[in-house]
N, C-alpha and C positions, 0 to 999 in steps of 0.2 A: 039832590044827590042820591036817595035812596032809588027815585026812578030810573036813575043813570045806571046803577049797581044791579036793579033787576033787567036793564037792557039786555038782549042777546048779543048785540055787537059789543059788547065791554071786553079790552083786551087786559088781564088784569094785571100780567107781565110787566106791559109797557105804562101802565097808572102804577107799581111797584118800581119800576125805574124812575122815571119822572118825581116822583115824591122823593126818591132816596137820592138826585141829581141834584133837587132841591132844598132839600136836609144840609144835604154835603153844602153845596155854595152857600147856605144862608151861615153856618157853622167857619166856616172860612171867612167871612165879613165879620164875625165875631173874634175870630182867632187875630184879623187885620188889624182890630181898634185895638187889642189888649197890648199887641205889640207897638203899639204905635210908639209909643213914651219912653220905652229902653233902649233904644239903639240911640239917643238924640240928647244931647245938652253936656254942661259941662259935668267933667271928672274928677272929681277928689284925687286930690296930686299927681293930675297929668297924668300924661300916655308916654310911656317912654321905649326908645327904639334899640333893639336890640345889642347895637350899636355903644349904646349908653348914652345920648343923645337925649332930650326931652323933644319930642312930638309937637307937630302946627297942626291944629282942624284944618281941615280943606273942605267945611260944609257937608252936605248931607245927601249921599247918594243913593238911589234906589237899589234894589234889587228884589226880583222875582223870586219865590220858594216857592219849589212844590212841596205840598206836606201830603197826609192823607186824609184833607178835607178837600184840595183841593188848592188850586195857587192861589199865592197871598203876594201881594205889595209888599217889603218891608224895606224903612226909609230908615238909613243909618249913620254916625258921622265916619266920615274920614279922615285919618290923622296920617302926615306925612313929615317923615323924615328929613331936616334942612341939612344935614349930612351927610347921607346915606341912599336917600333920595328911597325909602324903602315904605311902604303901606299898610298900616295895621285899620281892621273896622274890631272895636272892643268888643260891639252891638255882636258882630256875628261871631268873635269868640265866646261870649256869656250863652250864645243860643247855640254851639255848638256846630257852625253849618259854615266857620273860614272851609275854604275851596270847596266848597259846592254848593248848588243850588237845591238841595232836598233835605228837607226839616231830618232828625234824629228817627222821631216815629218811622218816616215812609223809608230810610236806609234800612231803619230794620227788619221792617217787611220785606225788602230788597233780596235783602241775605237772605232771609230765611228760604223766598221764593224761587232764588237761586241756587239756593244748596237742594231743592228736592228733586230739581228733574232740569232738562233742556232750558238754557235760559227763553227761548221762545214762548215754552208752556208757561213760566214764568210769570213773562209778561202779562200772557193772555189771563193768567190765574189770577193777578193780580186785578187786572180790569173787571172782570166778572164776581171776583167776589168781594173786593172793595172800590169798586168805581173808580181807580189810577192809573192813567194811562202814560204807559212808560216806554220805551223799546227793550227789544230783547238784547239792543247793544246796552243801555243804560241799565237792566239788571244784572248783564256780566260786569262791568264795571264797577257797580257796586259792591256786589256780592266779593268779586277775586278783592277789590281794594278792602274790606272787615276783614276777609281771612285773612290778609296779609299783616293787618293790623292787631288780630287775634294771635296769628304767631308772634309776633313780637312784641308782645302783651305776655303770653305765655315764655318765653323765652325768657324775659328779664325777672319773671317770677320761679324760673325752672333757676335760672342763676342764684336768684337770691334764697332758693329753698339748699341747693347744692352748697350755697357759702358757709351755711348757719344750721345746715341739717333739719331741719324743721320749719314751720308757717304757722306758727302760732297754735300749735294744734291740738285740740286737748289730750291729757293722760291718759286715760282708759290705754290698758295693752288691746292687741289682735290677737286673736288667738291662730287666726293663718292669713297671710294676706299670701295670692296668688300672683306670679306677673307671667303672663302668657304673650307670644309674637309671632309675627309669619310673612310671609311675604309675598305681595301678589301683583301679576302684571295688568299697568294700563298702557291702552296704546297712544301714542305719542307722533308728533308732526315729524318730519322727516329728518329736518334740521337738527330735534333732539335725539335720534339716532344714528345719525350720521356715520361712520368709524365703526359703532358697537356690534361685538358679536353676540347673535341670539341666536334663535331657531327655526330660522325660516329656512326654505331648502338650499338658499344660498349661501347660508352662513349667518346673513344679515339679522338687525333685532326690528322688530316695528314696538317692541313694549318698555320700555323702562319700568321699575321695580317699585314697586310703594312697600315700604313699611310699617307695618300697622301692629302696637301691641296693646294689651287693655290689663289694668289690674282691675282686682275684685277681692273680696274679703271671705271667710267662712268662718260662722260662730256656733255649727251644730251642724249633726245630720240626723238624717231622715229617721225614721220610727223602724227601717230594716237597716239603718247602719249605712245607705248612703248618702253621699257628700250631699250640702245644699248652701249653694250661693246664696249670703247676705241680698237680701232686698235694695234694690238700687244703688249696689255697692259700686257697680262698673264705671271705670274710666277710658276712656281712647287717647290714647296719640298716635299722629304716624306724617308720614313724610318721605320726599324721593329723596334719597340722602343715603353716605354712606352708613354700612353699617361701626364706624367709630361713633359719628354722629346721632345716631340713632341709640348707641348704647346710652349716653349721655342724657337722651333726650326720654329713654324708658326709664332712668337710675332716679333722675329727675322727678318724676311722673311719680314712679316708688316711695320717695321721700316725702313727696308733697301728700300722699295718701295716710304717712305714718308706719314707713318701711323699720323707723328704729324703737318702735313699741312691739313690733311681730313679734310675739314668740316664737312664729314659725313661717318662714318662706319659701314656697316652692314654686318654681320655673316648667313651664308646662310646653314644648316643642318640639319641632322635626329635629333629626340629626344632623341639618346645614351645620359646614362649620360658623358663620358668622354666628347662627343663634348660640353655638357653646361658646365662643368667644363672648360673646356680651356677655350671657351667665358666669363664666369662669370671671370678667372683671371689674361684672359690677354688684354679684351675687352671689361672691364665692363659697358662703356657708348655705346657700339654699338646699332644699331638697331638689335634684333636674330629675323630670321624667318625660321620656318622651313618648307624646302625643301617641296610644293606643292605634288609632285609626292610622297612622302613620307607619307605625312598625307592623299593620297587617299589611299593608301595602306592601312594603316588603320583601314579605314572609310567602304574598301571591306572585311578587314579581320573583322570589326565586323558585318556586313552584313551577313555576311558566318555564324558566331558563333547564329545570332537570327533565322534565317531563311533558316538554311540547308536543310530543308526540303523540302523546297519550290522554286524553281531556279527562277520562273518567279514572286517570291515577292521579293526574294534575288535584282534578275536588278532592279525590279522596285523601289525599297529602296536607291539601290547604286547609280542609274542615279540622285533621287531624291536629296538624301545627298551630293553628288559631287558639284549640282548646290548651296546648301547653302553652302558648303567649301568653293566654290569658291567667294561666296558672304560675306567670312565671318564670317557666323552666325551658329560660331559652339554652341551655346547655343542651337539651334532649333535641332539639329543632337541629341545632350545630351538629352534632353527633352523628343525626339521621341522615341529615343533605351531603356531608362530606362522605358515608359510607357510598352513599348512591354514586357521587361524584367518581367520572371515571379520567382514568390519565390520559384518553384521547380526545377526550369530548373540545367540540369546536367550540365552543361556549367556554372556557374552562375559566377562563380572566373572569367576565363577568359575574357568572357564579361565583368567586371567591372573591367579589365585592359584595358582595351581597351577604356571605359567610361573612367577611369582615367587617359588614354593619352590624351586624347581630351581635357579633363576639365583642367588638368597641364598648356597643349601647346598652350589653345585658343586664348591668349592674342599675341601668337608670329601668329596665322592663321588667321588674320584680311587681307585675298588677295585685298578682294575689294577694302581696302583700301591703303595698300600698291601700288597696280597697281597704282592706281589715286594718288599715289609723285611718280611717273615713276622708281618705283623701280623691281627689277628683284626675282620673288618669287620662284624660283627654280635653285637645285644644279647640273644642267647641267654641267656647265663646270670641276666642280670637278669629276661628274660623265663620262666625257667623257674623261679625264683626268684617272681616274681608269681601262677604258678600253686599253686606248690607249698606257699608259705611261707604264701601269701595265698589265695589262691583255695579249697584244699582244705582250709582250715580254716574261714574265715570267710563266704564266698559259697555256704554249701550253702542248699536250699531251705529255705523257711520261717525263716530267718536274721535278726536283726536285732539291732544291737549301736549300743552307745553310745559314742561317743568313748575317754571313759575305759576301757570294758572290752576296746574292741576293741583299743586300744595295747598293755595290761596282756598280752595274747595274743600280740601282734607282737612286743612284747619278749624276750617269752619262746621263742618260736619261730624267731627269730631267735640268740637267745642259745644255744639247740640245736643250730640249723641250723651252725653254726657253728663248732661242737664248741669251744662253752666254759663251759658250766654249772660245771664242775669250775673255773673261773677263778672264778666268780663263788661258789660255794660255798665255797669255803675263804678267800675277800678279803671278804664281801659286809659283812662291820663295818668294812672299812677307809673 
């Protein structure tokens, strides 16, 4: 062996595959026998059918697993229905694999392989870094079928937190819990666009809307007095859906985090009216501020609409107004832009939507003040959150997803995100 090893031609790759080919099946021939004994023989007080019926064995039928050693044999009885004519294997409910052929472990490799990129790279990820060879059909399949079962895993636990107000959850108060939201497009198969008006230059939509919000916690700040998010405090949900359903599904998410220990709540978004809707009906004592980086925006787009003409009064106005945003004093910003505002101007509508966001919102763009109670005046996290959760999975090129599949992804990427698979894995029959 050792002369083999100092050969030149030693390819050390393919003796590093070969051994770990052979690991894997020898491990798999172990996994076969252990199973052999549980799926087979008689059952302490029968098998009974759904029906209410007791159950006939029908002998012992094979079936294939792939797991992530590798496929196994597994030889299990069958009991069949004299009424109902209906099939239960007990063997493959105790092992967790009725309707499908792939053990617990390799589904969940599945998901996870799934949720980070193309289901193709997937596949291929899977095979190179644990020896599994799958299709890139067979980890979409998996992957949308967890998330869909992660929704509705989540879903009867969002209901039972919403019925009883709470999950069991300890006392300790919050001293602020955050719930931040936004909204961002994926693009979508035609069929689910169909009718919809977007923005394309025919009117048409190619994107449908994901909603995505995250809470998060804060129990101190910095050493100068700004805000600092709690350590692994964040949660995600999100989904295509309306925004009624989506309020539901953040008030939910709030609860289950320990929304009725906050001392203090504050709602973090753009001016859409859906996000004040939701906050006005599921948060109606919150603090609402909205998103800083939102209301520059703006502050530049009315900038642009008084003084297009002019780029170097345009900065000098934006630089100006930014510093009173920041300070607070959107009245001073209103004051200025309506003096300028003239009673010919072609523009004059838009401009006084623009004045009427300001004048709505001013009351939530008090930064100065908000800063100095160490609060956090921008939607960062939900924003990076949009990118990351959404964006880098679902909006790469050549992309396009269906309602259904695309939620089944957001569930589950979410449910990651979140560090709680290990929640939902071990509850997911509850």
């Amino acid at each position: 062996m050792e002369k083999v090893f100092r050969s030149k031609g030693v390819d050390l790759e393919a003796l590093e595959g070969a051994i770990r080919s052979a690991v894997l099946a020898a491990g798999a021939r172990v996994l076969e026998s252990l199973l052999y004994e549980i799926g087979r023989g008689r059952r302490q007080g029968g098998v009974t059918c759904e029906c209410g019926c007791r159950m006939e064995s029908r002998g012992v039928k094979p079936k294939e697993v792939l797991t992530i050693l590798g496929p196994v044999v597994w030889s299990r009885s069958m009991f069949r229905c004299p009424s109902c004519k209906k099939t239960r294997y007990p063997g493959d409910e105790e092992l967790d694999i009725s309707g499908t052929s792939r053990s617990p472990g390799l589904r969940r490799m599945m998901a996870r392989a799934g949720s980070r990129g193309p289901f193709k790279e997937g596949s291929e990820d899977l095979l190179v870094y644990a020896g599994v060879k799958v299709s890139a059909k067979d980890v979409e399949r998996v992957a949308e079928k967890i998330g869909e079962d992660m929704e509705r895993w989540s879903g009867r636990e969002r209901e039972r937190v919403v019925d009883h107000c709470s999950l069991d959850a300890p006392e300790e108060s919050i001293p602020i819990m955050y719930v931040s939201y936004d909204g961002t497009g994926v693009p979508m198969t035609r069929s689910e666009v169909a009718g919809r008006r977007g923005k394309q230059p025919d009117g048409s939509a190619r994107t449908r809307e994901v909603k995505l919000g995250c809470v998060f916690t804060q129990s101190a700040t910095g050493s100068e007095g700004f805000a600092m998010r709690d350590p692994e405090s964040t949660s995600f949900v999100g989904a295509i859906e309306s925004s009624d359903e989506f309020g539901w599904r953040m008030y939910g998410e709030a609860l289950r985090r320990g929304l009725n220990r906050a001392d203090k709540v504050v709602v973090i978004g753009d001016g859409a009216r859906w996000i004040k809707t939701v906050a006005d009906t599921h948060f109606p004592d919150a603090v609402v501020i909205i998103d800083l980086y939102h209301a520059r925006e703006h502050v530049a787009g009315l900038c642009k609409l008084l003084f297009c003409a002019d780029g170097k009064n345009e900065k000098l106005h934006r630089e100006r107004w930014w510093t009173y945003l920041d300070e607070g004093n959107v009245e001073i910003i209103i004051g200025q832009a309506r003096k300028t505002l003239g009673a010919s101007r072609k523009n004059r509508k838009e401009v006084l939507q623009e004045i009427g966001y300001l004048e709505k919102n001013k009351e939530k763009m008090r930064y100065a003040k908000l800063r100095a109670e160490g609060l956090f005046v921008g939607s960062g996290v939900v924003e990076a959150g949009c990118k990351s959760i959404i964006g880098q999975r679902l909006k790469q090129s050549g992309m396009e997803w269906t309602v259904r599949g695309a939620n089944s992804i957001i569930a589950l990427r979410c449910m990651i995100k979140s560090d709680r698979m290990e929640d939902y894995w071990e509850n997911r029959a509850a």
